[in-house]
N, C-alpha and C positions, 0 to 999 in steps of 0.2 A: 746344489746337488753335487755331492763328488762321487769321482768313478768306481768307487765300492760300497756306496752308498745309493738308498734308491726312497726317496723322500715317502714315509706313507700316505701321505694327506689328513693324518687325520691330526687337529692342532694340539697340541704340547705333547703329542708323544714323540717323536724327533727330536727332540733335545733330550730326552732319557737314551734311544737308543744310537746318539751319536753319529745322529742325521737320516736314520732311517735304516729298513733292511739290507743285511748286504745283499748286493746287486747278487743275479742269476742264483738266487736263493728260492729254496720252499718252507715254505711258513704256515703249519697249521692255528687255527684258531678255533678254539673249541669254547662249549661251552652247553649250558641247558637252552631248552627252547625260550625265545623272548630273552634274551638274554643282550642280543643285539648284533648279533654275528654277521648278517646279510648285511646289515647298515656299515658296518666297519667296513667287510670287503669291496661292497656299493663303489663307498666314498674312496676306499682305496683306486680304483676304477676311473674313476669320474674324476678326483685330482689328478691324478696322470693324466687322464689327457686332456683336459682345460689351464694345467699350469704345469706341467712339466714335459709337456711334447711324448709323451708315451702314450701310445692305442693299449686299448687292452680288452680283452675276450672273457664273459661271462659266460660259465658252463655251468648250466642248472639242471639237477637230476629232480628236483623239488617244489620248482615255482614257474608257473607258465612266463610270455614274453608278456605277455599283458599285466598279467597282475604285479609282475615285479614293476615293469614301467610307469603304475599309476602310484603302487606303494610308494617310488621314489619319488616322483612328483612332493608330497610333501614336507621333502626335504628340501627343496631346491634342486635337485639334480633331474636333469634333464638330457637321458637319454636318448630321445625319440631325433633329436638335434644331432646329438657325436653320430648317432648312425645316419644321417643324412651328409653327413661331414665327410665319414669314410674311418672315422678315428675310434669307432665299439662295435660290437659285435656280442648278441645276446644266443647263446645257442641252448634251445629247449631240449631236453630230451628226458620228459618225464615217466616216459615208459621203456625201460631197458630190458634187455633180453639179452641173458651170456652170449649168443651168437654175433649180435650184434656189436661187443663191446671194439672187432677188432676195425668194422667201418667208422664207428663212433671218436674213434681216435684217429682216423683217417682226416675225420671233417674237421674235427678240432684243429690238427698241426693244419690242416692247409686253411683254415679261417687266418692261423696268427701268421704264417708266412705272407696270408694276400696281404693284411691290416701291417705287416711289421710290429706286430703288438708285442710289447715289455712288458704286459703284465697279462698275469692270465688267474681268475678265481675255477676255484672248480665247488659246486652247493649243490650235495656235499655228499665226500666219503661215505658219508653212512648210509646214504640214500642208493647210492653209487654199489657199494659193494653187496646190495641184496641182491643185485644180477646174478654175484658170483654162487657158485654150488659150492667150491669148498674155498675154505679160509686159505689152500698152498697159491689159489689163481688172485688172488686180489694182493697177496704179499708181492708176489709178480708183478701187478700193474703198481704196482704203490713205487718198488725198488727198479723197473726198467724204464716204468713211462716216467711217473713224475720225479723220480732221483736224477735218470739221466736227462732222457729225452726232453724235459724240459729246461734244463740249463742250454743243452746243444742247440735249440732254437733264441735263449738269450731271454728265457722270459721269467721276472720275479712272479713265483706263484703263490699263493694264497690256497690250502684246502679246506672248505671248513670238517667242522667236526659235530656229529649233535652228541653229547653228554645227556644220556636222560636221568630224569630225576631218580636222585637216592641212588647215584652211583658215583661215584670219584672216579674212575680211572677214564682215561681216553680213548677210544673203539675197542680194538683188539690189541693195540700197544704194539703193532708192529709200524705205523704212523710216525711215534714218537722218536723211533728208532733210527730212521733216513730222514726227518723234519733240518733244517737246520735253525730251526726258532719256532716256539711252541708260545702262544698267549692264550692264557685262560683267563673267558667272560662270567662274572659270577652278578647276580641281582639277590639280595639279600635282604630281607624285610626285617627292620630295626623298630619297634616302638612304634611302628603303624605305619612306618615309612620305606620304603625303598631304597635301599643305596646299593649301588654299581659300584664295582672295582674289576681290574683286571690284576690277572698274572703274568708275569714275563718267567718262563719257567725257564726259557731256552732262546739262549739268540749265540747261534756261532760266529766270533771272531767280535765281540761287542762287551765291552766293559759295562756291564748293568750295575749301578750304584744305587738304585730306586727300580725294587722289582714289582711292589705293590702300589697301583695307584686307582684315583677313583675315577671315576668317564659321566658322563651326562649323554642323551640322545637327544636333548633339548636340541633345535634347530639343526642337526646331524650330529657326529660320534664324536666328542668333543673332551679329552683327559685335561687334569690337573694336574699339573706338573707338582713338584716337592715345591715349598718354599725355600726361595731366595731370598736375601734381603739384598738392596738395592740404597746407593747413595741419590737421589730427588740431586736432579737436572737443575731445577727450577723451584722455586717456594713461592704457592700462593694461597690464601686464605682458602680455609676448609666452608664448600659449598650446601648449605643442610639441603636434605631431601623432602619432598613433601608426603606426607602420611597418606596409606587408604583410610575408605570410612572404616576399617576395623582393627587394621594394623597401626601401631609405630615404627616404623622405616629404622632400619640398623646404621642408617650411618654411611650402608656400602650400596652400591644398585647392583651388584652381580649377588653378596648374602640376599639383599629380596628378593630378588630374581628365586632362587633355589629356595627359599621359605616361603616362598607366594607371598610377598609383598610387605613381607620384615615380622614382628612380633604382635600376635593378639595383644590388642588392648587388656589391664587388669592382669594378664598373665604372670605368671610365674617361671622363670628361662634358666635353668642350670646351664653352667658350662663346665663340661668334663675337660680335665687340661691332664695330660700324660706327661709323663716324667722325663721326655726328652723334650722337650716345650719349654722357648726359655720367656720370657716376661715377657719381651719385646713381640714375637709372636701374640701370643692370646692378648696382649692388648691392641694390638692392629684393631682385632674381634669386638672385644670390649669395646675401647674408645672415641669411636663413630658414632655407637648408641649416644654416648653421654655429648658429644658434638655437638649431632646433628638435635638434640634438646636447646643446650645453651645457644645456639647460635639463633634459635626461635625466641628466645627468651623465655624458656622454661625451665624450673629448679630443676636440682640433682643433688642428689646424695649419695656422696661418695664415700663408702667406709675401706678405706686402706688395707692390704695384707701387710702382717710382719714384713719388715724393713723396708716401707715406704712412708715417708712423711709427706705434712700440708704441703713443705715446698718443693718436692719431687711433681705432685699432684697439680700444682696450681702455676708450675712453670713451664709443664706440658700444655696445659691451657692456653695462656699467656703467648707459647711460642705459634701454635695452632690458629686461634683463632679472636685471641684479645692484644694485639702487638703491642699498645700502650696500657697493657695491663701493670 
């Protein structure tokens, strides 16, 4: 963790955003509902203060103490414990009232000064600004409380944002305006499937090389970095996987893992491969399938793309998994 950096916890985005938000930063994340927005900022939460010595303060306009505590439960994170520690602090407040909004920021600053909390979520703006009567009072709290006043206490903030459906733009877009890093969560239904990706629309003082990436909620909020290719440490014989009663295993445990347990039997599998895709990648993909066959001792049938021959094909083999081939 370096000192303008603020690790988010959640695994392979950190190395896109060149270790994490900058420090005494506000970071809206938006997105439609189900999307995954509470789980990101959760685990934001909960990484700090289980591995990077940072308290941090949940403020919910949205979700009681109760039901967020049990929802988390099945992710592993275990609140009920940092508050017994001293190190979270969940503060409900699902009924607001404009009069109210100037004690409610009272209780907030003095929770993160008691906890010394570096991080602080607020769930969420949208829920938050139906107190206000007009849109001039919430531009107010948006550019006094959360631009300044929460740098001044030292805390990376997270707001979230609801996107409802069939709308693109972010609240009222004055949000976007004072943010210093904007992530949009999108769920996408493809071909009968779901896929997740985020946006990195905005991060100030952070070189984004990979603005589009895809996330999993499997066992918490978990992105795909870009690939790298990498030089192998070590060489040892490719280990085959064993098949379900319905599937054929890919070769890979993390591809089954995301296809429920590798390919239907009899099926039929396209691979779309895009134009920045060079060999080496999509056969990563490919190649485990046909492995994890031969290495069982079952046939394969390999018909070659232009400009690959038997001995390109069969020396790959050879080096993989036949060494006296």
């Amino acid at each position: 963790m370096t000192d303008n950096s603020v690790p988010t916890g959640i695994e392979g985005l950190d190395s896109v955003l060149g270790g994490g938000f900058p420090r005494n930063s506000l970071i809206i994340v938006a997105g439609n509902p189900g999307t995954g927005k509470t789980i990101f900022s959760a685990q934001f939460i909960y990484r700090g203060a289980t591995e990077y010595g940072e308290n941090g303060v949940y403020v919910s306009f949205a979700e009681s103490r109760e039901s967020f505590i049990n929802n988390m439960k099945q992710f592993g994170f275990d609140f009920e414990k940092l508050e017994s520690e001293g190190k979270f602090r969940y503060l409900d407040f699902l009924t607001v009232r404009e009069a109210a909004i100037s004690a409610i920021l009272d209780i907030i600053l003095k929770e993160i000064k008691r906890l010394k909390a570096k991080r602080l979520v607020i769930d969420s703006f949208s829920a938050m600004s139906q107190a206000f009567k007009r849109e001039f009072d919430a531009r107010i709290f948006i550019h006094t409380v959360l631009s300044r006043i929460m740098r001044q206490v030292g805390c990376t903030t997270i707001l979230i944002d609801e996107i409802p459906y069939e709308t693109e733009h972010i609240g009222s877009g004055m949000e976007e305006f004072v943010a210093d890093g904007i992530i949009l969560l999108r769920a996408i239904e493809q071909d009968e499937r779901l896929f997740r990706d985020l946006l990195i629309k905005k991060m100030r003082g952070k070189e984004i090389t990979e603005d589009r990436l895809a996330f999993t909620l499997k066992g918490g909020f978990r992105v795909f970095p870009p690939f790298k290719s990498r030089t192998p440490t070590e060489t040892r014989r490719f280990k085959p996987i064993e098949d379900g009663p319905d599937k054929f295993s890919t070769g890979s445990a993390d591809l089954d893992g995301l296809l429920d347990g590798g390919y239907p039997k009899g099926s039929t599998v396209l691979l779309e491969i895009g134009r920045d895709i060079s060999n080496m990648q999509y056969h990563l993909i490919l190649a485990p399938t046909a492995w994890n066959f031969l290495a069982k001792n079952r046939g394969v049938i390999i018909l070659p793309s232009s400009g690959i021959s038997y001995d390109i094909v069969r020396a790959g083999l050879r080096w993989l998994i036949f060494p006296r081939m």
